[in-house]
C-alpha positions as CSV (number, residue, x, y, z in Angstrom):
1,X,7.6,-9.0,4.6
2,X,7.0,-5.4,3.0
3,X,4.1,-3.8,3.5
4,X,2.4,-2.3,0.6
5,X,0.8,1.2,0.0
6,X,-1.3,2.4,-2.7
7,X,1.1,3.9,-4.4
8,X,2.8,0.6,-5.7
9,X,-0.5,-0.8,-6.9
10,X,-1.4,2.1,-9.0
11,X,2.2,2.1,-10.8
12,X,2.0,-1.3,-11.2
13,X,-0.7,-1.6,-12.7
14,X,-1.7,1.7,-14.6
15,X,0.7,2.1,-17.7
16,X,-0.1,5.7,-17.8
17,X,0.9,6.4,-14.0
18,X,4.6,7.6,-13.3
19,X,7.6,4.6,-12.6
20,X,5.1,1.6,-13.9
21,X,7.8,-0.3,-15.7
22,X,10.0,0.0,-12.8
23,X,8.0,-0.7,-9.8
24,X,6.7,-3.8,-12.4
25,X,10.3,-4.9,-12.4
26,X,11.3,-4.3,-8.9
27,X,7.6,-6.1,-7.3
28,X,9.1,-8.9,-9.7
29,X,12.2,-9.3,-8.5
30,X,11.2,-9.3,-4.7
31,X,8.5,-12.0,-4.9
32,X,10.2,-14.3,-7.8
33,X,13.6,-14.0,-7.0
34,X,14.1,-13.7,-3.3
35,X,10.4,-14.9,-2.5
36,X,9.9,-11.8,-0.2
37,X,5.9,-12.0,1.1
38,X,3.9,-9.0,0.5
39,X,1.4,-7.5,3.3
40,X,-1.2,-6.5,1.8
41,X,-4.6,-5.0,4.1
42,X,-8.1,-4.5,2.9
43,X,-8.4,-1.0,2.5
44,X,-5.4,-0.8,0.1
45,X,-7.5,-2.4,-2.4
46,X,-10.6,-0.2,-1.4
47,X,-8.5,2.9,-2.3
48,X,-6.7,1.2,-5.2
49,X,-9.9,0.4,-7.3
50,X,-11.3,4.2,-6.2
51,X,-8.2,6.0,-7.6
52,X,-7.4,3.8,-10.7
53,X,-11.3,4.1,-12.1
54,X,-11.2,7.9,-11.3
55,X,-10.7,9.6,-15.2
56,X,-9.9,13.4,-13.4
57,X,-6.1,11.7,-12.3
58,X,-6.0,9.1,-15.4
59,X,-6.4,9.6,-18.8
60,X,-7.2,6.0,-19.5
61,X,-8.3,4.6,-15.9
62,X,-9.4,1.2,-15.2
63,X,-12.8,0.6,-15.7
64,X,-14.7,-1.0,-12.3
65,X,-14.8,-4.7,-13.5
66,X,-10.7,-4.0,-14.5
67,X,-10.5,-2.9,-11.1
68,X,-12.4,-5.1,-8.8
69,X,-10.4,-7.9,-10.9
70,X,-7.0,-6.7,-10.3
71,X,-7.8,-5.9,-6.6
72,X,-9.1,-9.5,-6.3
73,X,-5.9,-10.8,-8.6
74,X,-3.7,-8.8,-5.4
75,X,-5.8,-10.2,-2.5
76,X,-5.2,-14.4,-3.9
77,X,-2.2,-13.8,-5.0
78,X,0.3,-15.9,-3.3
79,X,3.1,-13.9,-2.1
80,X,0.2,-11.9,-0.3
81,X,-0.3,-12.0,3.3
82,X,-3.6,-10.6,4.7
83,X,-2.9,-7.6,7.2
84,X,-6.8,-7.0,9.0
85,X,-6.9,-4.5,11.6
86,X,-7.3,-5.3,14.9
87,X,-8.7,-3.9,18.2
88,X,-5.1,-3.5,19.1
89,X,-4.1,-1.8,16.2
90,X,-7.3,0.4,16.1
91,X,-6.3,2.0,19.5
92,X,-2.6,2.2,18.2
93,X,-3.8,4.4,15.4
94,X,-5.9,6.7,17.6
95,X,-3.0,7.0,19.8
96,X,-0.8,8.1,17.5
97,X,-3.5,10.5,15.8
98,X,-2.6,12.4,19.3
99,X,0.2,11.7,19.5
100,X,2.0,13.6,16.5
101,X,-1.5,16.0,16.3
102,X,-3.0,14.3,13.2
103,X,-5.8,16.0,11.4
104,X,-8.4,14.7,9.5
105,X,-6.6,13.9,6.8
106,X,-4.1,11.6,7.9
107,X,-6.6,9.1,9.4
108,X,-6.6,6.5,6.9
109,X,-2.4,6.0,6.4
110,X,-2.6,6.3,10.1
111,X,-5.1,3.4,10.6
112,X,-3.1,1.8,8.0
113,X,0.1,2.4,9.8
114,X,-0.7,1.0,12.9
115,X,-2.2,-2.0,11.0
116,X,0.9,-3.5,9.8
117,X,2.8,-2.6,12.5
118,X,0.9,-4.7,14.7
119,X,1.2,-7.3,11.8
120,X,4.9,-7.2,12.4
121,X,5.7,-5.2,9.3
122,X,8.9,-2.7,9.0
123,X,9.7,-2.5,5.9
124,X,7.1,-0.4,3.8
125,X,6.8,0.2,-0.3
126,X,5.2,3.4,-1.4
127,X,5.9,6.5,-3.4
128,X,5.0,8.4,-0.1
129,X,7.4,7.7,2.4
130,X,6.3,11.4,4.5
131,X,3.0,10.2,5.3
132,X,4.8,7.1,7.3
133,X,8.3,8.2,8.6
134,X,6.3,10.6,11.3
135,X,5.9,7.0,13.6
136,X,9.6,6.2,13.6
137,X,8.9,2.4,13.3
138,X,9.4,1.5,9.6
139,X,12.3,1.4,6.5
140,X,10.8,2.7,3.1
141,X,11.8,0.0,0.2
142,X,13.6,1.8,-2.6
143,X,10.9,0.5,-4.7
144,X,11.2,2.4,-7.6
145,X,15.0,3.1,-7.8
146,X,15.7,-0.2,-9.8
């Protein structure tokens, strides 16, 4: 299972936003051809439909009904497994917040960090491989290389 970030969604679906056609490509050929599952948690989608309705980083973003529909296409799709956050992973988070002396700013990829590691995943896709590598507990899919 690869865990996804962000970063795929809003190449994948946003023409306009840098490697579309090949992270379009390579999402296909994970799920259709080797029927690799997808983890996918909540607050992906929550910052997917903020950044692709924002017009200061698009020129042609999705509009909020665009959005909320593609989010919702993700969330039923079904190669997609649900990753919630759980007490467990909550605490994981915080601990590593100390851990590595995390500011304000990395909360959110932390949170979502711990989250799929405690749903097992190790294998993560995203166009920011920095924000993750810090934990030393997951493999960055060449996403957009094919």
């Amino acid at each position: 299972m690869i865990g996804l970030d962000t970063t795929v969604l809003i190449a994948h679906e946003l023409t306009e936003a840098p490697l579309h056609r090949q992270v379009r490509n390579h999402i296909a050929l994970l799920c259709r051809e080797r029927g690799t599952r997808l983890g996918l948690a909540p607050q992906v989608l929550q910052e997917f439909i903020h950044v692709s309705t924002d017009p200061r980083r698009f020129q042609q973003p999705l509009t909020m009904d665009q959005a909320l529909s593609r989010a919702n296409f993700w969330w039923d799709a079904s190669e997609v497994v649900h990753c919630h956050i759980t007490d467990k992973a909550w605490h994981h988070a915080m601990s590593w917040m100390e851990k590595y002396s995390l500011g304000r700013k990395r909360i959110l990829d932390t949170t979502l960090a711990a989250t799929y590691h405690d749903c097992g995943i190790q294998l993560l896709a995203t166009a920011n491989p920095a924000d993750f590598a810090v934990f030393g507990v997951f493999q960055f899919e060449s996403w957009a290389q094919t």
